[in-house]
C-alpha positions in Angstrom: -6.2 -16.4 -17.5 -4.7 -14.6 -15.0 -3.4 -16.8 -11.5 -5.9 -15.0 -9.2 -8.7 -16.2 -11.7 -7.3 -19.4 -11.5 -7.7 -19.7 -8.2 -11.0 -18.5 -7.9 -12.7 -20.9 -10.2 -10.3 -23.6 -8.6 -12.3 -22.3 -5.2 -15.6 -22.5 -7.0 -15.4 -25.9 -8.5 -14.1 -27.2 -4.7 -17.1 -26.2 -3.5 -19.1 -28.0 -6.5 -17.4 -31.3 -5.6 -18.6 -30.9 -2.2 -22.2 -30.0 -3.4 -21.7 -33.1 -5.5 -20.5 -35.7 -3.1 -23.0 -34.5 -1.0 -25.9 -35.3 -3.4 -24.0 -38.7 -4.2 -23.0 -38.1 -7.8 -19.7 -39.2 -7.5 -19.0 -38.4 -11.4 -20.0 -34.9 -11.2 -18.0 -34.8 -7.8 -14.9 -36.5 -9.5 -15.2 -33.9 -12.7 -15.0 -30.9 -10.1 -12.3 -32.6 -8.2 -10.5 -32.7 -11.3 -10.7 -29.3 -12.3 -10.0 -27.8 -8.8 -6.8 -29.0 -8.3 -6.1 -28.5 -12.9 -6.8 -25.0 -12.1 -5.2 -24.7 -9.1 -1.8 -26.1 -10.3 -2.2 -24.1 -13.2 -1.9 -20.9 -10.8 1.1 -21.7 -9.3 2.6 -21.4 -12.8 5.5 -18.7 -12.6 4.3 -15.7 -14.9 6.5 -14.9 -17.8 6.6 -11.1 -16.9 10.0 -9.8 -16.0 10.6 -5.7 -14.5 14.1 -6.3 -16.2 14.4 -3.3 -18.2 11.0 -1.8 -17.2 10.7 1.6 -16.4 9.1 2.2 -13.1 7.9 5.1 -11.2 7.4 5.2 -8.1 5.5 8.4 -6.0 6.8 8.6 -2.5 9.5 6.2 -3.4 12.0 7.6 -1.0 11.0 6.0 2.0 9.4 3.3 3.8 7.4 0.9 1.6 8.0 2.9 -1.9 11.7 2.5 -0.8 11.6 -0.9 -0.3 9.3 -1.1 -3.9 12.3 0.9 -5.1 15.0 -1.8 -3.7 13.3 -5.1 -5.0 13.1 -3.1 -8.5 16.6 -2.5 -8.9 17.7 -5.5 -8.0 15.6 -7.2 -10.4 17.4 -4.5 -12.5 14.2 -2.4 -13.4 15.1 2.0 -14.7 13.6 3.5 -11.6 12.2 7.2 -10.9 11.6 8.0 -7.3 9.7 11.0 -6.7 9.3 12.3 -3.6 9.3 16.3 -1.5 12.2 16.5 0.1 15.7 16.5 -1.9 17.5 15.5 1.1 15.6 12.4 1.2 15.7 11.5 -2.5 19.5 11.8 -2.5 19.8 9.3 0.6 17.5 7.2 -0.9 19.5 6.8 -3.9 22.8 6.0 -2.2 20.9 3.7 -0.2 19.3 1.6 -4.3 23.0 2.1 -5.3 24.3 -0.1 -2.8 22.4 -3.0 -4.2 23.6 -2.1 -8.0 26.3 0.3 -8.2 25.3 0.4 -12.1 21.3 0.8 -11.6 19.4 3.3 -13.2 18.2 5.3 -11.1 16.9 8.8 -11.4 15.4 11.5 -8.7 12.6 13.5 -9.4 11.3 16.5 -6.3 8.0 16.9 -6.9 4.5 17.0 -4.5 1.7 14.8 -6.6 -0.7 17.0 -5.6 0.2 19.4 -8.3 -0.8 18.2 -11.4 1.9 20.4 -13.2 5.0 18.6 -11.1 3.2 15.2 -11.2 2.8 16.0 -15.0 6.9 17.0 -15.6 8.0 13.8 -13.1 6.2 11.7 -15.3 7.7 13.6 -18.6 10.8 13.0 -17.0 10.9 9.6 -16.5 9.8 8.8 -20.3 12.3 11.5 -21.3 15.3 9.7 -19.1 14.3 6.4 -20.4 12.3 6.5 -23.3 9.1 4.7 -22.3 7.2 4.2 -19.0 5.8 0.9 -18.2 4.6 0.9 -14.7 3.5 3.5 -12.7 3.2 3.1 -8.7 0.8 5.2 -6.7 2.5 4.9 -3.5 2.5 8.6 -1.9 0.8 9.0 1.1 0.5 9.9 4.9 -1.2 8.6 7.9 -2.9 10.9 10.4 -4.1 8.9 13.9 -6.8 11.0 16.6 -10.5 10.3 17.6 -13.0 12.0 15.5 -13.3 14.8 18.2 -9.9 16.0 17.4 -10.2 15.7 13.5 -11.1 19.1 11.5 -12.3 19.6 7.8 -8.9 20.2 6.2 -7.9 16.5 7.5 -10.3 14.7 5.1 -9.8 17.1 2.4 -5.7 16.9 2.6 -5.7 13.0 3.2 -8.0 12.6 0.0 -5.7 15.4 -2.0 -3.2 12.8 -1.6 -4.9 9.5 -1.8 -7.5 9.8 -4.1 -6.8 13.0 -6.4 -3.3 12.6 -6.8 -3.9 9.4 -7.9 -6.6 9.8 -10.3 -4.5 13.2 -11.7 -1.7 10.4 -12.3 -4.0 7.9 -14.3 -4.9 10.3 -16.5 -1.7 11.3 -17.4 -0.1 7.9 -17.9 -3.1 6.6 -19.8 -2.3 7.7 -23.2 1.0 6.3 -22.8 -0.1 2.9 -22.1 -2.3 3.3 -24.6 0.3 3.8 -27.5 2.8 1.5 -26.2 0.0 -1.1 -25.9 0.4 -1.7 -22.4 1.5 -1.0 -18.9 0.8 -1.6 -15.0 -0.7 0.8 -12.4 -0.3 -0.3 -8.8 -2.1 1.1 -6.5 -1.2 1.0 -2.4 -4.5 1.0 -0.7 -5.1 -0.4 2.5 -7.0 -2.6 4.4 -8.3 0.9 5.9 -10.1 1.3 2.5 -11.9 -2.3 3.2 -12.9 -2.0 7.2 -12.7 1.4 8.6 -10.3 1.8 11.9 -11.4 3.9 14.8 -9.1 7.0 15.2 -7.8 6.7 11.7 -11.0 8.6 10.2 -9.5 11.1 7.4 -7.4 7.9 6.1 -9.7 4.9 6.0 -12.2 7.7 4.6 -9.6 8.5 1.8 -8.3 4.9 1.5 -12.0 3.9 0.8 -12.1 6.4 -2.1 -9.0 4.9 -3.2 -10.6 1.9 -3.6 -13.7 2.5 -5.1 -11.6 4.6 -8.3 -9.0 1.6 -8.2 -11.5 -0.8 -9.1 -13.6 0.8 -11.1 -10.8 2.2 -13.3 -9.4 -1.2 -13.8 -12.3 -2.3 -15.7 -12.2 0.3 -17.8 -8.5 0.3 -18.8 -8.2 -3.8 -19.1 -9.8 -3.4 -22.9 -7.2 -1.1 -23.3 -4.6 -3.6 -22.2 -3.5 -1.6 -18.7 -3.4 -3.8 -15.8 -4.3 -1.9 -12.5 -3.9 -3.2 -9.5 -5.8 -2.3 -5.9 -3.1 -3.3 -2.9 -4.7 -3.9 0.3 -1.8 -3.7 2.9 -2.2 -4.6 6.6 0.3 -2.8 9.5 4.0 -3.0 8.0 7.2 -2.4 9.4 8.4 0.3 7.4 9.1 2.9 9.7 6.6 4.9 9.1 4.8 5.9 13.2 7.6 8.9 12.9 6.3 10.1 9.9 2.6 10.1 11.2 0.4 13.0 12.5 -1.1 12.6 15.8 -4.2 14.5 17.3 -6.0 14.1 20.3 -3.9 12.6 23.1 -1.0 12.9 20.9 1.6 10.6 23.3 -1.0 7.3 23.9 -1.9 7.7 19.9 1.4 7.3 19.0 2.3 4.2 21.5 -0.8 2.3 20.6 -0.1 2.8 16.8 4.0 2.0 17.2 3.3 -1.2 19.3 0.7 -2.1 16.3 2.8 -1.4 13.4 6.0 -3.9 14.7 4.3 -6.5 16.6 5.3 -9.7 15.5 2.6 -12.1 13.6 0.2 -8.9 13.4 2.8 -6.5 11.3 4.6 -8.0 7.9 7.9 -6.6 7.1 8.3 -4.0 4.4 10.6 -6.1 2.1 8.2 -9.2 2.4 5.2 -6.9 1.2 6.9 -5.1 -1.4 7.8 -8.6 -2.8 4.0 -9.4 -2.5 2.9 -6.2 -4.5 5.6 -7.1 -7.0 4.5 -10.5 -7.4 0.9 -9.4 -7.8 1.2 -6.7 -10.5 3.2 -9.5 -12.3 0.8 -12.0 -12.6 -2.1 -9.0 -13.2 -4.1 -9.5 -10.2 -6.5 -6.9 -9.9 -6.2 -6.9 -6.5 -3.4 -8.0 -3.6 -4.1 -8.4 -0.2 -1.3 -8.9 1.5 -1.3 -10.9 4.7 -4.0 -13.5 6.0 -4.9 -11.2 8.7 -6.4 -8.2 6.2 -7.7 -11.7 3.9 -9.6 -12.6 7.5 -10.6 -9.3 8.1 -12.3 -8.7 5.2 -14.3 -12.0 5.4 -15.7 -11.1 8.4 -16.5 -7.7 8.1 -18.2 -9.1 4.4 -20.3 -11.9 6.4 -20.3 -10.9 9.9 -21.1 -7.0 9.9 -22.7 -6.7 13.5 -19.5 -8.7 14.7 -17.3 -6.3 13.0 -18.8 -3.5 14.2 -18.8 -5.2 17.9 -14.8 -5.6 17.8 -14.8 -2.2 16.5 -17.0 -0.6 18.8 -14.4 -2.3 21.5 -11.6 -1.2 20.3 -12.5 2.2 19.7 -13.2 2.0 23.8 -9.8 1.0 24.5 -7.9 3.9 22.6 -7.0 7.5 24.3 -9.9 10.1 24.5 -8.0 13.2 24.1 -9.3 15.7 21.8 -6.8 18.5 21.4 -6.7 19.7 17.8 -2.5 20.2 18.2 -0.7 18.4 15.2 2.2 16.4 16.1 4.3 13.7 13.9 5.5 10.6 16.0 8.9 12.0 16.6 7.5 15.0 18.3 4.8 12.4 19.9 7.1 9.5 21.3 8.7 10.6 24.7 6.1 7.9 26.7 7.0 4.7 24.8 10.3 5.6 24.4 10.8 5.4 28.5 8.7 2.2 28.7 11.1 -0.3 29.2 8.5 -3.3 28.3 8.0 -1.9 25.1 11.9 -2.3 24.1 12.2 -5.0 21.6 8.9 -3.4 19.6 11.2 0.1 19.9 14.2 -1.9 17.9 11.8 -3.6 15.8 10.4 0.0 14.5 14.6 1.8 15.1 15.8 -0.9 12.5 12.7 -0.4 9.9 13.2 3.2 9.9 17.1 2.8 9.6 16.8 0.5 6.3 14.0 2.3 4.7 15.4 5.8 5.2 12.5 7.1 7.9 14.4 10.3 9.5 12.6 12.1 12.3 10.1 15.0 11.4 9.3 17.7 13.1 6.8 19.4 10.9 3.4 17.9 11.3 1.1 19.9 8.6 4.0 19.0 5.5 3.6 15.8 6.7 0.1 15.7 6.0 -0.3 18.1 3.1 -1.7 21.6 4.5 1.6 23.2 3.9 
């Protein structure tokens, strides 16, 4: 039974001792008791599973959180392939996973997952380099930040190219070889976009929603096949990433809002912490992760409180810049205003070190970023 489950059913029978003790049957209430805390200890059990000699892939691995995926891997001395666009990237990022193990195995693959044929031959290669594949990480992806007045067709239909049909081509592909070998893990990064939807983040929540929906529904089908899939629900992280971003609308408040966001401390988790999460979670074959207590909050209340969601929402959404030029921008074309604001400093060093460690280099070419060229 997997530790999630556990913990669950440990949940479940908590709240049948209270239903219990309420009623005053204390033997009932002492039976639940019992099984509550059996189960829960029984979930903090360490699971047996080990990437030791796994072979992992890992699409967008380098950068930001698939570089940090990458790092924990080979230190736990995992065969990792890194696929990414750019060549220059993928050759830093490998320098930067031999540090931590001049004798890792590590390979490099160029390839954009939204071609099936190179997602198809990455995938080939990584079997080929290391004779088996056993977990596959859906990691590629971009963020694109503007009101809904600045946002075009080709936004929704790029950000769901990358999010949803990349990942779904990539399933398909891998399937028959977990099936033969009898096993293997998927991992998923979602978001908690893809649970509550975000004002000015439109194209992604809308495409990290349709992540969602496949993720789960393909893990059903796959566990009788023995394939573990697992649904990540990450909150902000500090991985570096605002640079990377496309901004529309009022391109220069977009980007400050979002860049104070993604390194404020207590609301942002460091990249390393979640990759270790997402690690941990595949492990154990949770079906799904959600990484900090802020996402774990904010689904609760958007699942029972609906009108107060949409209330907070509605608030925020008042706050954030009104611009509505159609201009894309990434955040390094995009950041000239926080830059000079002198209050904003230690969130600036926050985000500078984050993009130093997980190989974020300033872009100046907007539509790659986001898929339309």
């Amino acid at each position: 039974m997997r530790p999630g489950l556990k913990k669950e059913l440990s949940l479940l029978c908590g709240f049948a001792a209270a239903y219990y003790f309420a009623r005053k049957q204390p033997t009932k209430a002492t039976l639940m008791t019992l099984a509550s805390g059996s189960l829960l200890l029984s979930s903090l059990k360490p699971s047996g599973y080990s990437y030791f000699g796994k072979s992992v892939l890992i699409t967008g691995g380098s950068r930001g959180l698939g570089l940090a995926l990458a790092k924990k891997l080979v230190a736990e001395g995992a065969w990792v392939t890194i696929v990414a666009r750019k060549p220059d990237e993928l050759h830093d990022a490998k320098l930067l996973l031999l540090e931590i193990d001049p004798r890792a195995q590590v390979q490099t693959m160029v390839c954009d997952v939204t071609e099936p044929d190179q997602l198809t031959v990455a995938i080939s290669q990584a079997v080929a380099r290391f004779g088996r594949l056993d977990v596959l990480i859906n990691n590629a992806g971009a963020i694109s930040v503007g009101p809904f007045a600045s946002t075009e067709r080709q936004d929704y239909e790029a950000q769901l190219k990358l999010h949803l049909f990349a990942v779904i081509e990539a399933t398909r592909i891998v399937r028959p070889l977990f099936r033969d070998q009898r096993g293997g893990k998927i991992i998923n990064i979602c978001s908690m976009g893809g649970r509550v939807s975000v004002p000015h983040m439109l194209p992604y929540g809308v495409s990290k929603f349709a992540l969602s929906g496949f993720s789960q529904g393909i893990a059903a089908e796959l566990k009788r096949e023995k394939i573990d899939v697992t649904t990540v629900y990450p909150a902000l992280m500090q991985t570096g990433s605002p640079i990377q971003a496309v901004f529309k609308g009022d391109q220069q408040k977009e980007f400050s809002w979002f860049m104070s966001a993604d390194n404020f401390p207590l609301l942002s988790m460091p990249a390393n912490v979640a990759a270790e999460k997402i690690l941990n979670g595949a492990r154990n074959g949770e079906t799904e992760v959600t990484l900090s207590v802020i996402g774990k909050a904010r689904s609760v209340v958007a699942a029972f409180f609906p009108e107060l969601m949409a209330v907070m929402m509605s608030l925020l959404a008042r706050m954030l810049p009104r611009g509505t030029s159609k201009t894309y921008k990434t955040g390094a074309q995009s950041r000239a205003s926080f830059d000079q604001n002198w209050a904003l400093y230690p969130l600036r060093m926050t985000g500078a070190k984050a993009a130093q460690e997980l190989n974020q280099k300033p872009s100046q070419d907007a539509k790659f970023n986001l898929g339309l060229r």
